[in-house]
C-alpha positions as CSV (number, residue, x, y, z in Angstrom):
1,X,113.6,66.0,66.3
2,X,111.7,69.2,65.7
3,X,109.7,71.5,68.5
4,X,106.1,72.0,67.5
5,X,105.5,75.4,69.2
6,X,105.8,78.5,66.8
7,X,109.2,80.8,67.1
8,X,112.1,80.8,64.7
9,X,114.7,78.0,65.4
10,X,118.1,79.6,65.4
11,X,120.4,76.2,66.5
12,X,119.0,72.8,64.7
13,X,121.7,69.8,65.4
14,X,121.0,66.7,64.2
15,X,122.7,63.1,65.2
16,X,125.4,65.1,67.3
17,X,128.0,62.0,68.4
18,X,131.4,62.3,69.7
19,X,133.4,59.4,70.3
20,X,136.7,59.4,71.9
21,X,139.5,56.7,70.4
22,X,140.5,54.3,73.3
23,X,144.1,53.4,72.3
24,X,146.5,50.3,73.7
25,X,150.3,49.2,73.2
26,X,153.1,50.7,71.8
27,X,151.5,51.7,68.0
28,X,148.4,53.2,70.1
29,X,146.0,51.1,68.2
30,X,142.4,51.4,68.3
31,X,140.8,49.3,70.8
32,X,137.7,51.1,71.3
33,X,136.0,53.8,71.4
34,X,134.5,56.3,74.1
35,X,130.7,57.8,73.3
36,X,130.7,60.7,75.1
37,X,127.7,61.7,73.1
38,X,126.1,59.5,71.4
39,X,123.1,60.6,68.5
40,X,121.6,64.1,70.5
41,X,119.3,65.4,68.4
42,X,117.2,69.2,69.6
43,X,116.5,72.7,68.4
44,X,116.6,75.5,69.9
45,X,114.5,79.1,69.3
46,X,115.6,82.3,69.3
47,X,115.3,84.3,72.5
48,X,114.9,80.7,74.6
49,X,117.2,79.6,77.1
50,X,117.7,76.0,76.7
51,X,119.1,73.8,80.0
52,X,120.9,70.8,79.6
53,X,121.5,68.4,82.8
54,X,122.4,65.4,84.1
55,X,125.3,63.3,86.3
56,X,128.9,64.3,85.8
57,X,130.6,62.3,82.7
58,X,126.7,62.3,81.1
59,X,128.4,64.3,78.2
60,X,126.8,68.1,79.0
61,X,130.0,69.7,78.4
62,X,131.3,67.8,75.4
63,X,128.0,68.3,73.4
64,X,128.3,72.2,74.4
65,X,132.2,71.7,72.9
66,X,131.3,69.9,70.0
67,X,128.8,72.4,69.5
68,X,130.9,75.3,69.6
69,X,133.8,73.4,67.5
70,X,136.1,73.9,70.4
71,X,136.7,69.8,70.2
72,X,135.7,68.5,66.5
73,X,132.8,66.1,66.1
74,X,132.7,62.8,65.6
75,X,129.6,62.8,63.3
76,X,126.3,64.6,62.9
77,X,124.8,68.0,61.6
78,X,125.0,71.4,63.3
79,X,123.2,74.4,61.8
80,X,123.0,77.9,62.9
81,X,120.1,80.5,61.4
82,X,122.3,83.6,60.3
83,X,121.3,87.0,58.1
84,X,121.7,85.1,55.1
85,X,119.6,81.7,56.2
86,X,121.0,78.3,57.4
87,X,124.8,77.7,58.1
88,X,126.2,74.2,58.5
89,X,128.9,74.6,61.5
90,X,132.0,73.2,60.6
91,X,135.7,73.0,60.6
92,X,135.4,75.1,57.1
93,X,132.9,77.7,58.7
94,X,133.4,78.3,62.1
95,X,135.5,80.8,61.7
96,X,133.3,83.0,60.4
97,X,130.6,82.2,62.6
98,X,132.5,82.2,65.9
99,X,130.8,86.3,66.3
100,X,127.6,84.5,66.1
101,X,128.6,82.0,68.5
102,X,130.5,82.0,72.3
103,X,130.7,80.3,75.3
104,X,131.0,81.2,78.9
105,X,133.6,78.5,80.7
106,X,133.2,76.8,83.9
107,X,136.1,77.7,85.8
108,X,136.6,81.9,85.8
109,X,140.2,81.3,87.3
110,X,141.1,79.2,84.4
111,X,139.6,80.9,81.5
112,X,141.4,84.5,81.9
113,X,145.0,84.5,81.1
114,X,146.4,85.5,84.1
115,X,149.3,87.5,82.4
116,X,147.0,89.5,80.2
117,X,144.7,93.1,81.5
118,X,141.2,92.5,81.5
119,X,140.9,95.8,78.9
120,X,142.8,93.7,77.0
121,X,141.1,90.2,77.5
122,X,137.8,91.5,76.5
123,X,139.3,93.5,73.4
124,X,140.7,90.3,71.7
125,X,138.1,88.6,70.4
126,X,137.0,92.3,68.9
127,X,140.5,92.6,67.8
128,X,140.7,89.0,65.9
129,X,137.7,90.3,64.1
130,X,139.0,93.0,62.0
131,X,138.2,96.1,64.7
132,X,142.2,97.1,64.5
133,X,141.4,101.0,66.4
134,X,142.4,100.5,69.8
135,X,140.5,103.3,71.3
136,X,137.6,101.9,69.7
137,X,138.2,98.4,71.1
138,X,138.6,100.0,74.5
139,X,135.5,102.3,74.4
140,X,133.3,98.9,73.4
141,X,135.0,97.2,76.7
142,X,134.1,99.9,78.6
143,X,130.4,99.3,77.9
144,X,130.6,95.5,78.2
145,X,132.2,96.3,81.2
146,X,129.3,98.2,82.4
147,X,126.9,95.7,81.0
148,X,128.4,93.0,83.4
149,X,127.7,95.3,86.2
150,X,132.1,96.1,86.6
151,X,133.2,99.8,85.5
152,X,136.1,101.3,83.5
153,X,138.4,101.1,86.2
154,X,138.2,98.0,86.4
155,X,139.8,98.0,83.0
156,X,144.0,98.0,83.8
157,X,143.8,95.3,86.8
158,X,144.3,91.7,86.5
159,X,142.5,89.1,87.0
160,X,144.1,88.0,89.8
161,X,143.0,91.1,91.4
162,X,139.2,89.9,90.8
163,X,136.9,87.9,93.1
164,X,135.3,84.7,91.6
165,X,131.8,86.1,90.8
166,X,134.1,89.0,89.0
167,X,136.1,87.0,87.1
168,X,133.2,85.3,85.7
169,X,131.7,88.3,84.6
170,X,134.9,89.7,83.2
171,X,134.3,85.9,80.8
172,X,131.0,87.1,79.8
173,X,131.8,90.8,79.1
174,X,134.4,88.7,77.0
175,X,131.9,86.3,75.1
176,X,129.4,89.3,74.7
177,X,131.9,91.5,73.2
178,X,131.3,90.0,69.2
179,X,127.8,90.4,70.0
180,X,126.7,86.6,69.2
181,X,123.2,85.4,68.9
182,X,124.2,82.3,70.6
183,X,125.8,81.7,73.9
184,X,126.7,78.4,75.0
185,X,127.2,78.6,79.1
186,X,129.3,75.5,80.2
187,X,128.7,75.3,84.1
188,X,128.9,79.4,84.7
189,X,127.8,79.4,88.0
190,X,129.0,75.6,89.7
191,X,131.9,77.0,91.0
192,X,130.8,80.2,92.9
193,X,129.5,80.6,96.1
194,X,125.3,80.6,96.4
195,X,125.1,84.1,96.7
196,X,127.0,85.1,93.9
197,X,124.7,82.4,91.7
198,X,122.1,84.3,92.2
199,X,123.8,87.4,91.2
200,X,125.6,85.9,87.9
201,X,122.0,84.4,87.3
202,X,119.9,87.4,87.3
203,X,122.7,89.4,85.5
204,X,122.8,86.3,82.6
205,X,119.2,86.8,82.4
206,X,118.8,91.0,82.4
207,X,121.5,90.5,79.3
208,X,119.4,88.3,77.8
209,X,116.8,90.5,77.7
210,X,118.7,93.6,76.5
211,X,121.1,91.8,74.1
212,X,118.0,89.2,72.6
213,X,120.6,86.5,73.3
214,X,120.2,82.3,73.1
215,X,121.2,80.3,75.7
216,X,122.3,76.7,75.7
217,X,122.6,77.1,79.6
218,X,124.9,73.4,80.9
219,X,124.4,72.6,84.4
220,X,124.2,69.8,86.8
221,X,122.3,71.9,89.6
222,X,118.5,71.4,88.8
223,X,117.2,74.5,90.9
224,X,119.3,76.5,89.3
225,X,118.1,75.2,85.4
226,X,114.4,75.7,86.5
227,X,114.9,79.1,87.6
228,X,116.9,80.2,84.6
229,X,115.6,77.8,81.4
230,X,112.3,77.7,79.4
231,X,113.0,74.0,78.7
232,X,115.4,71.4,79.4
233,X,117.3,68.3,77.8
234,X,118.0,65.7,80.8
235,X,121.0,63.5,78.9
236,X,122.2,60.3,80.8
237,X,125.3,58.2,79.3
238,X,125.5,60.5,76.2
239,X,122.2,60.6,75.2
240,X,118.8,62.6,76.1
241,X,116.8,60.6,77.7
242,X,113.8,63.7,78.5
243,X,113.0,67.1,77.3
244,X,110.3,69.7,77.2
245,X,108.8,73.2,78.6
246,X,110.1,73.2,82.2
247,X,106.7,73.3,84.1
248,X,106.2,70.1,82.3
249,X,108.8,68.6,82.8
250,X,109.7,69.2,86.5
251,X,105.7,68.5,87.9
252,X,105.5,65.9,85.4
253,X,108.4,63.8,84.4
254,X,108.3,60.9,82.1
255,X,111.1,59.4,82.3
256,X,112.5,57.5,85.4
257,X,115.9,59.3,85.4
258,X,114.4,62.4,85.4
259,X,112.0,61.7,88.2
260,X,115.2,60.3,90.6
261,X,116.9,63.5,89.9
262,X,114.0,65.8,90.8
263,X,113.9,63.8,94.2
264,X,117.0,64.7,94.6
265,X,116.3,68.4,94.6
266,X,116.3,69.5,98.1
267,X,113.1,71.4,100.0
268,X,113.8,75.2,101.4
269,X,111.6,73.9,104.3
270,X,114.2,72.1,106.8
271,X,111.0,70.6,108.2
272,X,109.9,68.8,104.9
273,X,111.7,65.4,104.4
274,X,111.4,64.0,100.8
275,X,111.7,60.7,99.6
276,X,114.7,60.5,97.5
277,X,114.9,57.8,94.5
278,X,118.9,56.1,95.2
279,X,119.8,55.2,92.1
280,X,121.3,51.2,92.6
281,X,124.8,50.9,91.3
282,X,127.1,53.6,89.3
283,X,126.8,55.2,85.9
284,X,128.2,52.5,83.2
285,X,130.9,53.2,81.1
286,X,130.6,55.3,78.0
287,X,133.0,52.7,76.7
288,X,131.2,50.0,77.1
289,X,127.2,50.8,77.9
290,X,125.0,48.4,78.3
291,X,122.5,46.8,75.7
292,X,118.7,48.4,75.4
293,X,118.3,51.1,77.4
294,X,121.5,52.2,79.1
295,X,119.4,53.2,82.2
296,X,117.7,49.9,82.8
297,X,120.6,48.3,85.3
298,X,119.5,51.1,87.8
299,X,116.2,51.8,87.0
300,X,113.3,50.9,89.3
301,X,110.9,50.0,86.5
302,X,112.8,48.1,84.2
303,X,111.5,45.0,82.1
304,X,112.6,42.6,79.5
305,X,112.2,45.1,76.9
306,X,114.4,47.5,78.4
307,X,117.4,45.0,78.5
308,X,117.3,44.6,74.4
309,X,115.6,47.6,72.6
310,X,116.8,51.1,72.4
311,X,113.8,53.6,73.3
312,X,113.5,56.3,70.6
313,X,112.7,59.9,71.8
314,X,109.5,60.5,71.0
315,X,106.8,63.6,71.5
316,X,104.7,61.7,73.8
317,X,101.9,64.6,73.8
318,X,102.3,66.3,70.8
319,X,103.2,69.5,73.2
320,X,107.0,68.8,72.9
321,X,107.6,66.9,76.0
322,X,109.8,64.1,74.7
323,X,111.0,61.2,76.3
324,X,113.2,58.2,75.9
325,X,111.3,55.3,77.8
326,X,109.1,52.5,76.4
327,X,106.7,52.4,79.1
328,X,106.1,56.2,79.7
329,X,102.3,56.2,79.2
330,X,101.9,53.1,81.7
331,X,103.9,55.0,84.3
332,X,103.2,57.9,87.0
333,X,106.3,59.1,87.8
334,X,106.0,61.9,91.1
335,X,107.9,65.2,90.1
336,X,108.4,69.0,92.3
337,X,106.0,72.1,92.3
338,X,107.7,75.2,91.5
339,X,107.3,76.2,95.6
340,X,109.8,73.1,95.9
341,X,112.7,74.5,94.4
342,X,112.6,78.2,95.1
């Protein structure tokens, strides 16, 4: 899949699966097999923020982990635009291109070692890297620090010592500090309180702006990927099912999964009552999906086609709005103005 609107593409993956062995008896012998993700295919520009939502167990966070080579692939291409051109991201590579590429993790009280000084967390990466002066290291954690919006005396505590919204700046002075061109963020803001969101938000995009950093921005919280994304990838059961410029795609989805969710989405005014799309039934398992589209058991629209064909995602105005539905030019599906989700 390739985006038609100019700008250089700095992440290009191609057939991205991950499949997860399912093992019984005493040898552990292959039974089966788990597609977490199952042939993604996208690009991302330079400069763009890129969200990527959908239900828990969709397969968000295992692409973003895949991505990063933090779990290994199952199959598929990843490439990252470097200095010196194209760079196929691999078990072989990644070392050298884990400066050009970091993540921000979910859970801030997990991610920090709690035994370590956060001078000394943010300094590691820089230290792995070849930058063996301490003082130096500690002079470029002083500005990330300041970056992040914490100071240098910040710099001997712990990070038990830190609120939430602090620890998870502490992880991005930390994924900053090798200062990457991408950043995959994993979640950053799910498990802070509202107010703080909005803090981590605007900070994640004033760095943006100063650093001239990529997002891949993983989320399951759709207000939140509006107000921070240029486009978004809506994946369901492994796959993406929808993706374009965010206007687009929130005030006019094409793809019934993506219109449910965006009904979801609830109205500032407490005296506007929506009607929300309830999905029939649970999510099917990545184990064993069903055949055709794996969202026709819940969808509303569903036909006979649906039950045996796989849709293909497809440019269905030539603007970059892709979706994954067969019947996406006979249906109007309703979507949210901007005014909705502020």
């Amino acid at each position: 899949m390739t985006i038609p609107n100019t700008g250089e593409i700095l992440l290009d993956v191609q057939g991205l699966r991950k499949y997860f062995p399912i093992t019984k008896g005493i040898f552990r012998r292959t039974v089966g097999h788990v597609k977490a993700v199952e042939n993604v295919s996208f690009q991302v520009r330079k400069g763009e923020t890129l969200g990527v939502v959908g239900e828990s167990g969709c397969g968000k966070t295992t692409m973003g982990l895949s991505i990063m080579h933090l779990i290994q692939p199952s199959q598929g291409t990843i490439r990252l635009h470097t200095d010196g051109g194209w760079t196929e991201v691999n078990a072989q590579s990644i070392r050298r291109l884990r400066d050009k590429m970091q993540i921000v993790f979910q859970d801030p009280f997990s991610s920090l070692d709690p035994r370590m000084r956060i001078r000394d967390i943010v300094a590691e990466p820089l230290q792995a890297h070849g930058m063996k002066n301490r003082r130096q290291r500690y002079e470029q954690v002083e500005k990330l620090l300041d970056a992040v919006g914490l100071g240098s005396h910040h710099m001997n505590r712990f990070p038990h010592e830190f609120s939430g919204g602090q620890r998870q700046r502490i992880g991005i002075a930390r994924a900053l500090s090798l200062n990457p061109s991408l950043v995959v963020c994993d979640e950053p803001v799910s498990a802070l309180d509202v107010s703080v969101q909005a803090q981590v938000l605007n900070l994640l995009h004033d760095l943006q702006e100063e650093f001239g950093l990529t997002y891949l921005f993983i989320a399951h919280d759709l207000s939140v990927v509006q107000h921070i994304s240029d486009r978004v990838a809506v994946m369901y059961l492994g796959r993406i099912v929808e993706m374009g410029e965010v206007d687009s795609l929130f005030s006019r989805p094409k793809h019934p999964y993506t219109e449910a969710l965006l009904s979801a989405i609830p109205d500032p005014d407490p005296d506007v009552v929506g009607e929300q799309i309830i999905l029939q039934g649970d999510v099917p398992s990545p184990a064993n999906p069903p055949p055709g589209c794996h969202f026709h058991p819940r969808c509303l629209y569903a036909q006979e086609r649906c039950r045996q064909e796989i849709p293909e995602l497809l440019d269905i105005d030539g603007q970059g709005h892709f979706a994954a539905c067969h019947y996406t030019q006979e249906l109007s599906l309703t979507g949210v103005s901007a005014g909705e989700t502020a």
